[in-house]
C-alpha positions as CSV (number, residue, x, y, z in Angstrom):
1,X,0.0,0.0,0.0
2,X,1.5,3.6,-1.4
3,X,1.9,6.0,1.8
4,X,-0.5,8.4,-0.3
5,X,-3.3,5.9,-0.1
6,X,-2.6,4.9,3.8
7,X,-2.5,8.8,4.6
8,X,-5.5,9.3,3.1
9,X,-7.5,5.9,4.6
10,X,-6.0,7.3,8.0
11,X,-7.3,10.5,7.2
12,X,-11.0,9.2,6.2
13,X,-11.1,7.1,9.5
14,X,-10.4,10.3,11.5
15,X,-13.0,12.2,9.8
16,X,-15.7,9.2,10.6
17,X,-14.8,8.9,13.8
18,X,-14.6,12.4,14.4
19,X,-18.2,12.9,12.7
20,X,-20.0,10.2,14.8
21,X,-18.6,11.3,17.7
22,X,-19.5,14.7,16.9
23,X,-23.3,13.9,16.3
24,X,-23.2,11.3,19.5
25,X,-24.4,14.6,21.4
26,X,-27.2,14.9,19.9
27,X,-28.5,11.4,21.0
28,X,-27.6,11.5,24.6
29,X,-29.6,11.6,27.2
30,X,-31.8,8.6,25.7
31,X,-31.5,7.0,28.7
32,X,-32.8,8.1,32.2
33,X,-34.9,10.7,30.0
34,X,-38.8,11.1,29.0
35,X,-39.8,12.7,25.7
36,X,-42.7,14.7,26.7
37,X,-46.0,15.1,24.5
38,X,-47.2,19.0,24.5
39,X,-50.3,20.8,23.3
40,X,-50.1,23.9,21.9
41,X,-52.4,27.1,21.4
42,X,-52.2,29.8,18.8
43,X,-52.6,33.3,20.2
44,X,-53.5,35.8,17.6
45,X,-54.8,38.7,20.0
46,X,-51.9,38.7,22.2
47,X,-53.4,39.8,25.0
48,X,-54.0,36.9,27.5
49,X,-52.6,36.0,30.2
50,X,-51.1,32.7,32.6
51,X,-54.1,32.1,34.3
52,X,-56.4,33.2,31.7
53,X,-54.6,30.5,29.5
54,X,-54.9,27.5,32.0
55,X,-58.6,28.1,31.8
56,X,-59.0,27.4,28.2
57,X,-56.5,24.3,28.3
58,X,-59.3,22.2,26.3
59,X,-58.8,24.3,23.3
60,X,-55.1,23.3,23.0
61,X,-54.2,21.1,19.8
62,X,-51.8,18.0,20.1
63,X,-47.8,19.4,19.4
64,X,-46.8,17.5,15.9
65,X,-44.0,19.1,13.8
66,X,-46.3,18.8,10.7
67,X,-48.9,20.9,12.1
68,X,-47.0,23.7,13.7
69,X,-43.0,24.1,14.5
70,X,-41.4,27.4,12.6
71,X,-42.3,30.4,14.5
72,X,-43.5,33.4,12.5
73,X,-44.8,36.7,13.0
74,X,-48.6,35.6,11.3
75,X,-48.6,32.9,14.1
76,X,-48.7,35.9,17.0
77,X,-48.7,34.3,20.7
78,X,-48.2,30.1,21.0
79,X,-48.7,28.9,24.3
80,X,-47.2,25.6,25.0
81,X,-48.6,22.8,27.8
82,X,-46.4,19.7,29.0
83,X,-47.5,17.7,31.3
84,X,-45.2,16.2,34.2
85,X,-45.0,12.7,35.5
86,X,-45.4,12.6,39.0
87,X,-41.7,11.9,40.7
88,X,-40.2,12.8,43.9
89,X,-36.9,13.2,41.9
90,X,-35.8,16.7,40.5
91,X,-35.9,16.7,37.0
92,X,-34.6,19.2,34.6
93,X,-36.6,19.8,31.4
94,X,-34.8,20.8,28.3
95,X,-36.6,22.6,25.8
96,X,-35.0,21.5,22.4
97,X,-34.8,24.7,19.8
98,X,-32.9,26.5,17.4
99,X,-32.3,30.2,16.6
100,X,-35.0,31.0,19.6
101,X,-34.3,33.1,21.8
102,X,-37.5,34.8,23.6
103,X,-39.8,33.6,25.4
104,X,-41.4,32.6,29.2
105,X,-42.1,29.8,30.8
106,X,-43.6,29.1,34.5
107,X,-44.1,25.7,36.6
108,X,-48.0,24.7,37.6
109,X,-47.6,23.5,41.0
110,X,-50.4,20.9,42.5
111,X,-52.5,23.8,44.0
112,X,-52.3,25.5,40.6
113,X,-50.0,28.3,41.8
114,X,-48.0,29.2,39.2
115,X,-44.0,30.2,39.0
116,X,-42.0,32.0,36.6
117,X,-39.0,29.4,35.8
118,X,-35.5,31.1,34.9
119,X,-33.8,29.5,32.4
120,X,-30.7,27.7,33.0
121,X,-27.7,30.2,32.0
122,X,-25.5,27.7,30.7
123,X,-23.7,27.4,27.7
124,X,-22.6,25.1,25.2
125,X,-26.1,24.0,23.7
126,X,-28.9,25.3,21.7
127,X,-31.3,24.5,24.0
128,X,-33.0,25.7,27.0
129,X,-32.7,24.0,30.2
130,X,-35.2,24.3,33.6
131,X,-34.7,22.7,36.7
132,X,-37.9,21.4,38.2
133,X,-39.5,21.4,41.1
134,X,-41.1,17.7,42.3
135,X,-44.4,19.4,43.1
136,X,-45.0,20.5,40.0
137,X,-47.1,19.1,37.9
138,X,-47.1,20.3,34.4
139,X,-45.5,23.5,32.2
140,X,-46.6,26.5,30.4
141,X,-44.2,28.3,27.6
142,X,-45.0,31.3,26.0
143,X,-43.6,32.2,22.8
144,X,-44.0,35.7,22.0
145,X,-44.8,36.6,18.1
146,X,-40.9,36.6,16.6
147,X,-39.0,35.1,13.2
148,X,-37.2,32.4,12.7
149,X,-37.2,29.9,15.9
150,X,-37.5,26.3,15.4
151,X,-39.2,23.8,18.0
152,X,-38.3,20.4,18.1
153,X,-39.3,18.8,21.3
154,X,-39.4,18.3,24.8
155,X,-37.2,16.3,26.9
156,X,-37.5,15.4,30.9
157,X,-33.7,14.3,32.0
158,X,-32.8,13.5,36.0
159,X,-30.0,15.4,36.9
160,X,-27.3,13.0,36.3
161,X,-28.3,12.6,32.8
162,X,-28.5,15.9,32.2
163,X,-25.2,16.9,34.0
164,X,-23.4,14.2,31.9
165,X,-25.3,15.7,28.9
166,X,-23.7,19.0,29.6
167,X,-20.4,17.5,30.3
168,X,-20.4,15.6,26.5
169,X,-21.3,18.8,25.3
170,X,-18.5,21.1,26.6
171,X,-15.7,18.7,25.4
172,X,-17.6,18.8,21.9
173,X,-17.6,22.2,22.0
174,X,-13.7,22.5,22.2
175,X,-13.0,19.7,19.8
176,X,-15.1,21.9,17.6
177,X,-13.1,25.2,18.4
178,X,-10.0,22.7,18.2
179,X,-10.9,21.9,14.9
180,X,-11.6,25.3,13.5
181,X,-8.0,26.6,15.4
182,X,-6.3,23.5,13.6
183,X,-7.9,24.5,10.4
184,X,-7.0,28.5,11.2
185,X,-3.0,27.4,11.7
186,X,-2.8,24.8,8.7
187,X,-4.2,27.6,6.4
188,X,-2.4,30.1,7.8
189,X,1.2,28.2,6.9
190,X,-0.1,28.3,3.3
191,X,1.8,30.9,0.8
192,X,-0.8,33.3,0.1
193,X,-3.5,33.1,-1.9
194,X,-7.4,34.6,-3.1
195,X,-8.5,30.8,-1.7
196,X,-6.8,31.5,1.7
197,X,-8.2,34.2,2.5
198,X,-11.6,33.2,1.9
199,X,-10.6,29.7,3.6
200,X,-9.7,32.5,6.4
201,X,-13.4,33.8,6.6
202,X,-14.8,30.7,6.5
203,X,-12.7,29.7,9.6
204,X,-13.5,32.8,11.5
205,X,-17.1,33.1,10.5
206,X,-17.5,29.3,11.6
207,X,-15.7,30.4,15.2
208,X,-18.4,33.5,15.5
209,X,-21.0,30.8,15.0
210,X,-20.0,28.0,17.5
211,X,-20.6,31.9,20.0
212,X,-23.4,32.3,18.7
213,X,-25.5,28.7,18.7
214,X,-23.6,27.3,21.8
215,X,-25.3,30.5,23.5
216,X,-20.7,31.3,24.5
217,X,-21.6,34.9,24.3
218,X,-23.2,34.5,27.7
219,X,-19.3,33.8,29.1
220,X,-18.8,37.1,27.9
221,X,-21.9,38.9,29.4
222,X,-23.6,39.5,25.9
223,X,-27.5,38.5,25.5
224,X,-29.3,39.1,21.7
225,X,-32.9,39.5,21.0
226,X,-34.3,36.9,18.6
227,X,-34.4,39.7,15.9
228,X,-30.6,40.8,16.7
229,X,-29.8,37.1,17.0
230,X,-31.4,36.4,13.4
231,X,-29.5,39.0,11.7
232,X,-26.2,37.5,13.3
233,X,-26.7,34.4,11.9
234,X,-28.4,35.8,9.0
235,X,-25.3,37.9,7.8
236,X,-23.4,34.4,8.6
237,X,-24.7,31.9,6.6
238,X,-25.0,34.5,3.6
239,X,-20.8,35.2,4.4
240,X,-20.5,31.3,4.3
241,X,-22.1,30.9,0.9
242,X,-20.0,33.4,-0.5
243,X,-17.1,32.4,0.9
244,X,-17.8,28.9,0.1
245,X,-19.1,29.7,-3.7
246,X,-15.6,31.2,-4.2
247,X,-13.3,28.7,-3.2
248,X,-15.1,25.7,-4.6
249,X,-15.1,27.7,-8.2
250,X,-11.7,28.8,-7.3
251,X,-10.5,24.9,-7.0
252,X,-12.2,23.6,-9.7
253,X,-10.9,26.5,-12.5
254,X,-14.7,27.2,-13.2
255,X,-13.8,30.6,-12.8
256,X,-11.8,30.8,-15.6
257,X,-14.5,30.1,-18.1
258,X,-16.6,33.2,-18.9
259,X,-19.8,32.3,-18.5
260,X,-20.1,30.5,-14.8
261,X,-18.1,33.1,-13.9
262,X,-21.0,35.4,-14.3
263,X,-22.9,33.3,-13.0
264,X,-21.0,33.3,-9.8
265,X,-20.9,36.6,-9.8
266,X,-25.2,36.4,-10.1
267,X,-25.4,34.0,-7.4
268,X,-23.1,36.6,-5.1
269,X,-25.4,39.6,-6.3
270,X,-28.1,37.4,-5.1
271,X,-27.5,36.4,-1.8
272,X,-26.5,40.2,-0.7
273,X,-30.1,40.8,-2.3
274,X,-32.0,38.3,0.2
275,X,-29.1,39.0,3.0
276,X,-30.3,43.0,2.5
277,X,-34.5,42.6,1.9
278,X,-34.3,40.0,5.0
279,X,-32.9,43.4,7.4
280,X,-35.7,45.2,5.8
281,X,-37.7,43.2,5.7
282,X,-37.5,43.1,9.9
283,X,-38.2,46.7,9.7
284,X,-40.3,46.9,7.6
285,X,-43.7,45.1,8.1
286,X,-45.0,45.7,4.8
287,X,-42.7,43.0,3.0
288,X,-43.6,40.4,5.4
289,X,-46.9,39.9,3.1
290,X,-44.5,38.4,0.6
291,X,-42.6,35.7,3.2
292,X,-43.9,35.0,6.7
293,X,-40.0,34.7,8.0
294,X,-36.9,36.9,6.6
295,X,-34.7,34.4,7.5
296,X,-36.1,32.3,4.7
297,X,-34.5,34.6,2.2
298,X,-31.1,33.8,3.1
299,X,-31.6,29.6,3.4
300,X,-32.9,30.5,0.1
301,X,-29.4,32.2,-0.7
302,X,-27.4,29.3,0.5
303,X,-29.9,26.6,-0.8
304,X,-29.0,27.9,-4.2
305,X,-25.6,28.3,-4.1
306,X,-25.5,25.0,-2.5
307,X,-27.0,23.2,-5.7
308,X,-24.2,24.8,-8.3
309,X,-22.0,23.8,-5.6
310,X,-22.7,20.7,-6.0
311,X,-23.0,20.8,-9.3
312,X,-19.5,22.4,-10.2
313,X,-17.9,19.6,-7.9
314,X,-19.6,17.0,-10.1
315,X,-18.3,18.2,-13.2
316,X,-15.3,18.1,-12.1
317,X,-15.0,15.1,-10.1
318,X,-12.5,13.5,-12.9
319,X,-10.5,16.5,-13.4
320,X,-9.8,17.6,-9.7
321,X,-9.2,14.4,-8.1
322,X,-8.0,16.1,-4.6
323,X,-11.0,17.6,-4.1
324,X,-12.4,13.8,-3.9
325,X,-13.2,14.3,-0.2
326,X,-13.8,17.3,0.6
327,X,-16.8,16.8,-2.3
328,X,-18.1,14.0,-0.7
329,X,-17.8,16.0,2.5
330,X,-20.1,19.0,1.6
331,X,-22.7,17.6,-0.5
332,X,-23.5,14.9,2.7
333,X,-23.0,17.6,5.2
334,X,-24.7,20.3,4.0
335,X,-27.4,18.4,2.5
336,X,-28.4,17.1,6.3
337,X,-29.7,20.9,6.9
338,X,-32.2,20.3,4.0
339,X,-33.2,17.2,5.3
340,X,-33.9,18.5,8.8
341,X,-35.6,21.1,6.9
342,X,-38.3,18.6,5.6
343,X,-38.9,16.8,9.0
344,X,-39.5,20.5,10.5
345,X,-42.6,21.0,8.2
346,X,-43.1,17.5,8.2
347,X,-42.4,16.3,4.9
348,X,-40.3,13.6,6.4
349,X,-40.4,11.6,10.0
350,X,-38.2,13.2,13.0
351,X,-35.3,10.2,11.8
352,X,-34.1,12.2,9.5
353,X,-33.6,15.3,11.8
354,X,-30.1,15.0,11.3
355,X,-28.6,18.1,10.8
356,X,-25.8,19.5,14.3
357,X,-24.3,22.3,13.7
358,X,-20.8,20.7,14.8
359,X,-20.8,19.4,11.7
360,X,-19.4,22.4,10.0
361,X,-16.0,22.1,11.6
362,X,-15.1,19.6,9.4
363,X,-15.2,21.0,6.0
364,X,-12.6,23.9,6.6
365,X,-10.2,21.3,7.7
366,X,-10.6,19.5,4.8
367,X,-10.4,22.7,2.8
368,X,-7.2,23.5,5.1
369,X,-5.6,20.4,4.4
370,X,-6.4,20.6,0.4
371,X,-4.7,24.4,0.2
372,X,-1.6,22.9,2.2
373,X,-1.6,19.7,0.0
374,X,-1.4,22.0,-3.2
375,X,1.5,24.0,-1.4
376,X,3.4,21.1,-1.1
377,X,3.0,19.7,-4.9
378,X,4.0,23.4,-5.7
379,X,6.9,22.9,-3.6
380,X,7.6,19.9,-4.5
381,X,7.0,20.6,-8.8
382,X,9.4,23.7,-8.2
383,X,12.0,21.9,-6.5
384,X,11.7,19.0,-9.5
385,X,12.5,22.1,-11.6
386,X,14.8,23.2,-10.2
387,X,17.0,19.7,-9.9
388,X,16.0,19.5,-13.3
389,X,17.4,22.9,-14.4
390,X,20.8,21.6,-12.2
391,X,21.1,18.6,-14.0
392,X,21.1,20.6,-17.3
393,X,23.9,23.5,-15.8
394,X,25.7,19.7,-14.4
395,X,25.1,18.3,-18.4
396,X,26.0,21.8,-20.3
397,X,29.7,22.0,-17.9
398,X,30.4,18.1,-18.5
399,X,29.9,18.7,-22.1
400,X,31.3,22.4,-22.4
401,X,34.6,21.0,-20.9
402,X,34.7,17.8,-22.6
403,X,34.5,20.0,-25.7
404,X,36.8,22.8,-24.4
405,X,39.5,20.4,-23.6
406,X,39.6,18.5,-27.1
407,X,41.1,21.4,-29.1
408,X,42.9,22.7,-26.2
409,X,44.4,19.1,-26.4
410,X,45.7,20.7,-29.7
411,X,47.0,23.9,-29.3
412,X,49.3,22.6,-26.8
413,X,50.0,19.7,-28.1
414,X,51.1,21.6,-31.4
415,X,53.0,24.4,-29.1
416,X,54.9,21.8,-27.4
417,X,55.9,19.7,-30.5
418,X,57.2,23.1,-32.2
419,X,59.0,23.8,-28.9
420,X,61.0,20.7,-29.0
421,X,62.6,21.9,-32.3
422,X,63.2,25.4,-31.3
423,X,66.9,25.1,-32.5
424,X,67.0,28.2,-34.8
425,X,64.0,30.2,-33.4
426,X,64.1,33.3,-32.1
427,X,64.1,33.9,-28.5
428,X,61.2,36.3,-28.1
429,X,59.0,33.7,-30.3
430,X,60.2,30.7,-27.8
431,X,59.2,32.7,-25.1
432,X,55.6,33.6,-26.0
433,X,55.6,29.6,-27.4
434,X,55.8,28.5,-23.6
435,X,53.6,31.7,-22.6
436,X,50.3,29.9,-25.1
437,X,51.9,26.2,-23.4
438,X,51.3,27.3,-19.5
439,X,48.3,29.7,-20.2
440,X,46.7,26.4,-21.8
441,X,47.5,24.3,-19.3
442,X,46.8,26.9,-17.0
443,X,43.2,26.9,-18.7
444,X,42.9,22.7,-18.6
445,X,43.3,23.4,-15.1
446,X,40.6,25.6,-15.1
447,X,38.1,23.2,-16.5
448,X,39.4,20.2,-14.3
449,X,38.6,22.2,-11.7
450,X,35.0,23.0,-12.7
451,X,34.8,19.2,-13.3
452,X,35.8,18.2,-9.8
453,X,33.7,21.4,-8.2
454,X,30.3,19.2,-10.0
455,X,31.4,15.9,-8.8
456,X,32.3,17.3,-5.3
457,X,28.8,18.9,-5.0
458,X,27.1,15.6,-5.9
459,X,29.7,13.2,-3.5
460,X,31.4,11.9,-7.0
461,X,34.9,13.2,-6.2
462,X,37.2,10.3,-6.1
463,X,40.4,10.3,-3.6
464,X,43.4,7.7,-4.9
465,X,45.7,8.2,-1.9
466,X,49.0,7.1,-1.3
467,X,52.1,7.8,0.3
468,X,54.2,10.0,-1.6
469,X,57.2,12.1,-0.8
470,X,56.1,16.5,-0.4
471,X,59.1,17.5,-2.2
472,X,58.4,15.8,-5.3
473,X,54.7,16.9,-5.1
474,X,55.8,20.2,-5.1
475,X,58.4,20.3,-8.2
476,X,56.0,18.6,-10.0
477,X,53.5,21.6,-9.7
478,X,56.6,24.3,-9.9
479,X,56.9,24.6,-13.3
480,X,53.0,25.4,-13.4
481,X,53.4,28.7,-11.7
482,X,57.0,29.9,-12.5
483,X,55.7,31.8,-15.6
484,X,53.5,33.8,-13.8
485,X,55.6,34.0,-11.2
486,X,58.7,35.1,-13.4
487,X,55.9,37.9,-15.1
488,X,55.6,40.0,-11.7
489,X,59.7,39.3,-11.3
490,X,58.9,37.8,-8.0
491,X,60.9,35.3,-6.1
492,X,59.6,32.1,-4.7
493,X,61.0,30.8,-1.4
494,X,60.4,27.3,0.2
495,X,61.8,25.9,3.3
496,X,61.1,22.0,3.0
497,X,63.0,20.0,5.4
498,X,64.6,17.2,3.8
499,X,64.1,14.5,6.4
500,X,59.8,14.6,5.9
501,X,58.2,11.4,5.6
502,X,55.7,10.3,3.1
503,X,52.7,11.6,3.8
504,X,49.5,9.7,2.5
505,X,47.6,11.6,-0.3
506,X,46.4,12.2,-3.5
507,X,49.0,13.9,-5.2
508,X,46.7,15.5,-8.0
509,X,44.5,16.9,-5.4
510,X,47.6,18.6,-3.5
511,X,49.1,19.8,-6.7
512,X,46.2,21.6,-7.4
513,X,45.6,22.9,-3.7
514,X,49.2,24.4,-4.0
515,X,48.6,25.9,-7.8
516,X,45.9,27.6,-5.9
517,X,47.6,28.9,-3.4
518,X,50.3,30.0,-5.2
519,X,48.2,31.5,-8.3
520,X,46.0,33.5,-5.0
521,X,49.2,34.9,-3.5
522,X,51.0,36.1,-7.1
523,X,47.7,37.6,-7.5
524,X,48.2,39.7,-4.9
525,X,51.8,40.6,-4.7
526,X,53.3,43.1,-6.8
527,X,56.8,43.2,-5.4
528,X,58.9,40.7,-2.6
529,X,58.4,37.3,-2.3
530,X,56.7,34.2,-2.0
531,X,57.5,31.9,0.9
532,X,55.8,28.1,1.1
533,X,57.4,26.7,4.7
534,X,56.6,23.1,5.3
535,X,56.6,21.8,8.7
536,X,55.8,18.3,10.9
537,X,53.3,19.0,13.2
538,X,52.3,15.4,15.2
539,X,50.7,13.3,12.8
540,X,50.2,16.1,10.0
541,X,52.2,18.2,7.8
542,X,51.3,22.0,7.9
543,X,51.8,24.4,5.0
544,X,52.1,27.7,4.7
545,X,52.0,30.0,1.8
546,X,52.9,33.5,2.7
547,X,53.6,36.7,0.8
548,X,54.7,40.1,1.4
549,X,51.6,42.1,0.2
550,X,48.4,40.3,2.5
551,X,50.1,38.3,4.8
552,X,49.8,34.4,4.6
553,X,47.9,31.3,3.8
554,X,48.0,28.7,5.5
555,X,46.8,25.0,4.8
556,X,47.2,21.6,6.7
């Protein structure tokens, strides 16, 4: 199995495990817990009150989610009436919402007294939470007329199960802030890009809506009213769509082609439209003829840009292969709200309620992980150029040399044969013959040295060592460096001692250390001399070059 595909099973697992244990909360408290069964009354007046309410009790209609759940300003007043099992235990009823934020609620004790119940000020869930008295004996909730809120049940927990409940719920919480911070630090080690910064917005938008739906803000002593509350969230999930719209045409290249890129720039238009006539529409009583709930406009926003979404993605399944998963991803994810949708208005049975908000955390660390992913195949395509453009420079030097050096071969080769037969030349022309013989040499050793600067940078420079005698090493290489040498009228000094020992080397190698000594101080010395001293130093021989213009060189 490639380490690709092992990554990206490892990868999958995490994301299953981390998605069932993300929607676990949403099923605990099954046990040690009653679902309760609530009648409900519609209000339109708006003027009654508690006690005026408990006396018309038989007009109440059984609670189903088909026949009433969103709220909306046409409904006015609901009333709401649960009754209790009778139990000496304290209980703690949750009342199970989303986006609701207003309303009252008061305990009917045995002797019908009634008392205003305070909800529970924790954090960390959508819901509302009352702790009961054992005397009492059933519940009235009030929901004043407002937008948006959602209803989906009624749940009696004892303590322990709702403690434990809580408990569940604050560790998901910070796995889901984990997850978004994990998300924020992988995108943020990404070079920069339009995609990152929109990955950004996502990341931070998603953070602002864990505050607002796990009710955090109270931590920081903020409270909303449902219309305040709905705007929020309103301006959130029309942020999200944008955001989202941009990257996934972004990734796929569909903005590239003329036409969906209008059309992406149709469907932003669009949801700033519905974003901007939902606020309005809050103030402005009038448009409420035309939609019974603003914040329909902007599901209607993302609902659309959801569906080319999905459709872009599915185009381009074959051609953008690492954007398998994160597909599969947001189509399943984001099609659970829909679903939920449907078993609000009770289109579908309350199974398919499926839709948690912690959900969300996922897909911008997918997206995270994608943007780094493409960071590293950049990296890694621009470092396969650039070996690629090294092997060439490597190639073009091997080559240029091996080319330089054959008619080099020549010239000195050809100086060199006429010098042996210099009987009868002139003097001047002899000397300017052994001038072209060292400068070419000089030059061979020019291009060896280029050679053996390549195969020292790749670990291809071969040692043949040896013991051989300093001395000898070093007339060998004399003859290389009198010209120049004899040019500035210099004078070379050595102090060898006669009595070295061998030393063990490669005598090419130290030739051409010592030309290059040499060559660096008659470079640099236009009168005096050159002194090379040789000396036995332990179990090493120390050489030093020095002149009498920049001081000395020394080598070991």
């Amino acid at each position: 199995m490639s380490l690709g595909l092992f990554r990206t099973l490892h990868f999958s697992l995490f994301l299953v495990l981390s998605g069932l244990f993300l929607g676990s909360c949403q099923n605990l408290g099954e046990q040690d817990s009653t679902t309760l069964s609530a009648k409900y009354y519609l209000e339109r007046e708006q003027l009654s009150q508690p006690q005026e309410i408990l006396q018309q009790l038989d007009s109440f209609d059984d609670w189903t989610r088909k026949d009433f759940n969103k709220m909306a300003q046409k409904h006015g007043n609901v009333w709401f009436h649960l009754d209790l099992p009778t139990t000496e235990i304290p209980r703690v009823l949750e009342f199970q919402t989303l986006n609701l934020i207003e309303f009252q609620a008061f305990l009917i004790k045995e002797d019908g007294e009634l008392r205003a119940l305070t909800p529970s000020k924790m954090p960390f869930s959508q819901n509302y939470s009352f702790q009961l008295e054992s005397s009492g004996r059933s519940v009235l909730i009030l929901l004043k007329q407002q937008w948006g809120g959602i209803i989906r049940g009624f749940e009696l927990l004892s303590l322990q199960a709702y403690e434990d409940q809580q408990l569940l719920r604050v560790l998901v919480t910070g796995m889901v802030i984990g997850l978004f911070l994990l998300s924020f630090l992988l995108t943020a080690l990404v070079g920069w890009s339009q995609n990152q910064l929109w990955l950004l917005v996502i990341i931070v938008n998603g953070l602002f809506g864990v505050l607002l739906e796990k009710k955090l803000y109270l931590l920081l002593g903020f409270s909303f009213t449902s219309e305040v509350y709905l705007k929020l969230f309103a301006a959130q999930l029309a942020i999200n769509s944008i955001a989202y719209l941009r990257i996934i045409v972004g990734e796929t290249g569909f903005k590239h082609i003329k036409f969906q890129n209008y059309l992406q720039h149709s469907l932003t238009a669009l949801v700033v439209f519905f974003l901007t006539t939902g606020f309005l529409a809050f103030e402005q009583k009038t448009l409420l003829k035309l939609f019974s709930n603003p914040f329909q406009l902007n599901v209607l926003g993302f609902i659309l840009v959801y569906f080319y979404c999905v459709m872009v993605l599915v185009i381009s399944w074959k051609k953008r292969p690492h954007l398998h998963e994160f597909a599969i991803l947001f189509i399943v994810i984001y099609s659970l709200p829909l679903l939920t949708n449907l078993t609000v208005e009770g289109t579908l049975p309350q199974i398919f309620d499926l839709w948690n908000a912690d959900y969300r955390a996922v897909i911008p660390l997918i997206l995270s992980i994608i943007l780094y992913k493409d960071r590293e195949l950049r990296l890694r395509r621009l470092t396969s150029q650039l070996e690629i453009q090294n092997r060439n420079k490597d190639l073009f030097l091997a080559r240029t040399s091996h080319e330089l050096r054959t008619p080099l071969a020549g010239m000195i080769g050809l100086c060199e044969s006429i010098l042996e037969r210099k009987e009868g030349l002139a003097g001047a022309f002899v000397r300017k013959l052994e001038i072209a013989v060292n400068s070419g040499r000089r030059m061979n050793q020019l291009i060896g040295d280029i050679t053996d600067f390549t195969n020292m940078r790749d670990g291809k420079l071969k040692l043949e060592r040896h013991p051989a005698n300093f001395a000898q090493i070093f007339q060998t290489m004399l003859p290389l460096v009198a010209p120049s040498i004899e040019r500035k009228t210099l004078s070379l000094k050595t102090k060898i001692p006669e009595n070295l020992p061998k030393v063990d080397v490669d005598e090419n190698r130290i030739q051409q250390v010592l030309f290059n000594l040499i060559n660096n101080a008659v470079k640099y010395t236009q009168s005096g001399e050159i002194l090379l001293e040789a000396r036995l130093l332990g179990s090493s021989l120390q050489v030093e070059v020095q002149d009498t213009e920049w001081g000395f060189l020394k080598t070991n």
